[in-house]
C-alpha positions, 0 to 999 in steps of 0.5 A: 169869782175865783180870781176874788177870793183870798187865801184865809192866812195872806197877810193884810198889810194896811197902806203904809199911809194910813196913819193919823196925827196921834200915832205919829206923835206916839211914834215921835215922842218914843223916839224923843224919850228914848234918845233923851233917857239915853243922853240923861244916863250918858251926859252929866251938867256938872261937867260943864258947870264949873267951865267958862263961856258958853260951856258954863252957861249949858251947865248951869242953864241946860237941865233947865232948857230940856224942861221947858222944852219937854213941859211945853211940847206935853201941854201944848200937845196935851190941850191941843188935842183936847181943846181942838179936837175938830181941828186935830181930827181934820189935820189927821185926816190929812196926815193919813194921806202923807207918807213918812219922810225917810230923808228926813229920818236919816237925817235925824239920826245923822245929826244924832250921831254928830251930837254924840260925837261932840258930845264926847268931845265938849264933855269930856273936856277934848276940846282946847278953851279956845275952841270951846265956844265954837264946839257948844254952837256946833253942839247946839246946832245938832240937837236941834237939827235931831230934833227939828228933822225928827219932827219933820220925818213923822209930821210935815212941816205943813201939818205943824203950821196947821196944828199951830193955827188951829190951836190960835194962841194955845202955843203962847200960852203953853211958852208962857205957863213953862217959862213961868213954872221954870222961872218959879222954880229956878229963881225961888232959892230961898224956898229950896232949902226948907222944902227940901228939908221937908221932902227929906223928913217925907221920904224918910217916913217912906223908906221905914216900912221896907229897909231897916237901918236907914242912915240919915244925916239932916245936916247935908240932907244925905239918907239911905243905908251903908249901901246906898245913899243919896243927897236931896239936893234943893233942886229937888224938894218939889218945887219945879213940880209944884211950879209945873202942876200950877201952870198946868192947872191955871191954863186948863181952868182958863181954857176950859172955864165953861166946862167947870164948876166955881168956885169947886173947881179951884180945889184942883190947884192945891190938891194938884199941888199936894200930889204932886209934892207927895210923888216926888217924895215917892220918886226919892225913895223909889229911887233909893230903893232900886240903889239898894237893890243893886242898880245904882246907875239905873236908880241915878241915870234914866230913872232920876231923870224920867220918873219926875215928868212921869208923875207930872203926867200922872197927876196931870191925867188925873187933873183933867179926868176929875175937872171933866167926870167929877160932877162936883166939878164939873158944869157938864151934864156925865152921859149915863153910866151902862149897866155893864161898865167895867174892866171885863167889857173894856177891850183895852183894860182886858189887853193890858190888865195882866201885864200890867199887873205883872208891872205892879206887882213888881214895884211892891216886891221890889220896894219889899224887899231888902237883898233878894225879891223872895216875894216873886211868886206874887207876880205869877200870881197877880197875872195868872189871876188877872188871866182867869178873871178876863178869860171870855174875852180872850176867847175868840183870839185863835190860840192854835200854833204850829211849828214856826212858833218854837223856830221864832222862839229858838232863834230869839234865845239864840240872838239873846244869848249872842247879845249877852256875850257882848253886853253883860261879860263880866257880871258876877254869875254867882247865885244870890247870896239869899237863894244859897243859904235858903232851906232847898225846898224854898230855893226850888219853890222859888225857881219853879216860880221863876220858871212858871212866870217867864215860861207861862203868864209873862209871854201871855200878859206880853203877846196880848198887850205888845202884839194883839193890843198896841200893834193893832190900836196903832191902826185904829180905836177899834183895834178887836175888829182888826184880825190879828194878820193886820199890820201897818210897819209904823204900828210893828216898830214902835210896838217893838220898840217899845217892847225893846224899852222895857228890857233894859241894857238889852233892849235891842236885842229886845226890839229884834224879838218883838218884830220876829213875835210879831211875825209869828203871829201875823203870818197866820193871825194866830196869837197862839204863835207868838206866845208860843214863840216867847215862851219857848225862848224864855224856856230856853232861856231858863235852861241855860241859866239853871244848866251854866250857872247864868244868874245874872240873866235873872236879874 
């Protein structure tokens, strides 16, 4: 009987199989979105549009074939799961019986190296006229060989040919329902113009309340301030949203036509629309916001590029659950509502909702501000409070540290501080300007915020939303069942990765400390472990900006 038994602290590692098809497809489209936002912010169209041959043609028709492809690959995905859900769950069922194909990952990652090489050569105008045509076909050829060996290393090409016949004539609607939004965008030019001066007049309303003296000039559609400012070009009035949302709404009023109420339903389409329009005017003056703030190449480059699919995902989300919650709208009899319905009894609004109230406050103290976020404060406030209000259902996480957590923490400071060396050399370490000239009892409360945020609720509200919740639900719906020792290394990388996105230029460095809280916290299932971790090295981390005068690296 002994020989049975295990030690309370081994560590349980779930068979590197048992992941099912909605993981896999996370873990893909992570990795697809990480690659792409970083080819957004590297690679400029414009460069190639003015250029002849095929050169040209990717120019002026390549922002329009990423589209397509990203909206096609969202709907189909989206309804396929949906639609055929018996059909998603047998092939997922069959995906946990089959391992990642690691040659297949490195040959993703090889073609990804072959595009970036050529790349820099068709972009950066390296190549003779003669060769131009030959280095697009080669280009080409690589992105798709990324992609399709990418799709191949999570998902074989079996399980493809089965999600394909169990969804029957989904993947032709989908192609036809893109190819028409893109179409309508592209080819309604002469409603570009007037929808753009509408987007301008919106996005001007919008800016008031948070930045004063805006400079606008309606004749080149140009707004901002002397700082910053930006041209509303045609190609973004809203129109390709529009065009998306439409056919995104038309394919679910088909498909799930039974499930609806007509003629209620219909309402869907224009208030679909009109969300739709409003948030692209909301990504502009977002966008000009975080230019103001002092990053123009994150407001230009990944921001530009992404926050447009985010909001076409957002109102496609809130589409799908009225069509399907909303009685008014739906044919469906609602199961009845529990008496104890709420954030406080579900597992994953307790996990996530202190972090995320961290994110919101952010983007409001952000947007409110003008040279300094002097309303900071507000993010320790809003995770401390999300923190006491869902304090039972943490109770039963173990809390409890020992050394190894400070030993994590102290080396994830060290490796940071290495990385920032080579990353950010060069960035002005003065203090801001605002926090100079403030009274000294501001300038101290300020900072005391600062360091109570990163020191306390910020490794808090990231360990239970990175660690405790995503590694775990990666593993299973029912994650809270699963003790904190339980891993699986898919469900370990993309937690990290993840974590690594949120921590911009320095997101590696990022992803290496996600994997080593994690560690912490797996090696004894103890939570306390990996917060302790962070908190130590975000501990450190304020020391050393306090002590040599880093600012930057509170930026």
């Amino acid at each position: 009987m002994q020989l049975l038994s295990q030690p309370r602290t081994q560590t349980q590692l779930v068979p590197r199989h048992a992941f099912g098809l909605l993981p896999r497809l996370i873990a893909l489209a992570i990795l697809f979105a990480a690659e792409a936002l970083t080819i957004s912010v590297w690679l400029d169209n414009s460069a190639l549009s003015s250029r002849s041959g095929l050169a040209g043609f990717v120019g002026l028709g390549g922002a329009w074939t990423v589209r397509g492809v990203i909206g096609f690959a969202a709907i189909f995905l989206t309804f396929a799961y949906l639609k055929s859900r018996d059909g998603f769950a047998r092939i997922s069922d069959r995906a946990q019986q089959v391992p990642l194909n690691r040659g297949f990952l490195v040959a993703h990652f090889g073609a990804m190296a072959a595009f970036g090489a050529l790349s820099w050569a068709l972009y950066g105008n390296r190549s003779s006229a003669t060769s131009a045509d030959w280095f697009v076909i080669l280009w080409l050829a690589a992105g798709a060989s990324g992609i399709v060996f990418g799709a191949f290393s999570f998902i074989p090409l079996v399980l493809w040919v089965r999600l394909v016949r169990e969804t029957g004539w989904l993947g032709v609607y989908a192609l036809v329902a893109v190819v028409s939004a893109c179409a309508v965008g592209r080819y309604s030019e002469a409603l570009w113009m007037p929808t753009a001066h509408l987007t301008f007049s919106l996005v001007k309303v919008l800016l008031r309340p948070f930045v004063a003296g805006i400079v606008t000039q309606p004749a080149t559609l140009t707004l901002g301030t002397a700082k910053f400012m930006v041209e509303i070009a045609p190609s973004c009035s809203g129109l390709e949203g529009v065009g998306l949302i439409l056919g995104f709404g038309i394919m679910w009023l088909c498909l799930f036509r039974r499930e609806c109420r007509f003629p209620q339903a219909l309402i869907l389409l224009p208030a679909g629309v009109t969300a739709i329009f409003l948030l692209n005017a909301v990504r502009l003056a977002v966008l000009i916001l975080i230019g103001i703030a002092g990053a123009p190449q994150v407001a230009m480059g990944g921001f530009h590029s992404q926050a447009g699919w985010i909001g076409f995902n957002a109102v496609a989300l809130g589409f799908s659950v009225a069509a399907r919650r909303v009685p008014w709208l739906s044919a469906t009899e609602q199961p009845a509502g529990r008496a104890d319905d709420g954030p406080t009894s579900n597992p994953t609004a307790a996990y996530l909702a202190p972090f995320l109230c961290i994110l919101a406050a952010g983007i409001l103290t952000r947007a409110a501000s003008s040279d300094f976020e002097w309303l900071y404060p507000l993010r320790f406030v809003a995770a401390a409070v999300a923190l006491w209000l869902l304090r039972k259902r943490y109770v039963d996480l173990d809390w409890r540290f020992g050394w190894f957590g400070p030993a994590i923490g102290i080396v994830v400071f060290a490796m940071w501080i290495v990385a920032d060396r080579f990353l950010n050399r060069g960035l002005s370490d003065a203090l801001p300007r605002a926090l100079m000239d403030a009274s000294p009892s501001l300038r101290v409360t300020w900072i005391a915020f600062r360091v109570l945020s990163a020191t306390v609720t910020v490794p808090i509200a990231e360990e239970l939303a990175f660690r405790a919740f995503l590694l775990r639900r990666l593993i299973s719906p029912d994650f809270e069942t699963l003790p904190l020792r339980t891993f699986t290394w898919l469900g370990l990388g993309i937690s990290s990765i993840a974590f690594g996105l949120l921590h911009g230029n320095m997101w590696f460095a990022a992803l290496l400390g996600g994997v080593l809280y994690a560690w912490a916290m797996i090696r004894r299932g103890r939570i306390g472990d990996a917060v302790v971790a962070h908190a130590t090295t975000n501990a450190l981390l304020a020391c050393y900006v306090l002590m040599f005068r880093t600012w930057h690296l509170w930026s």
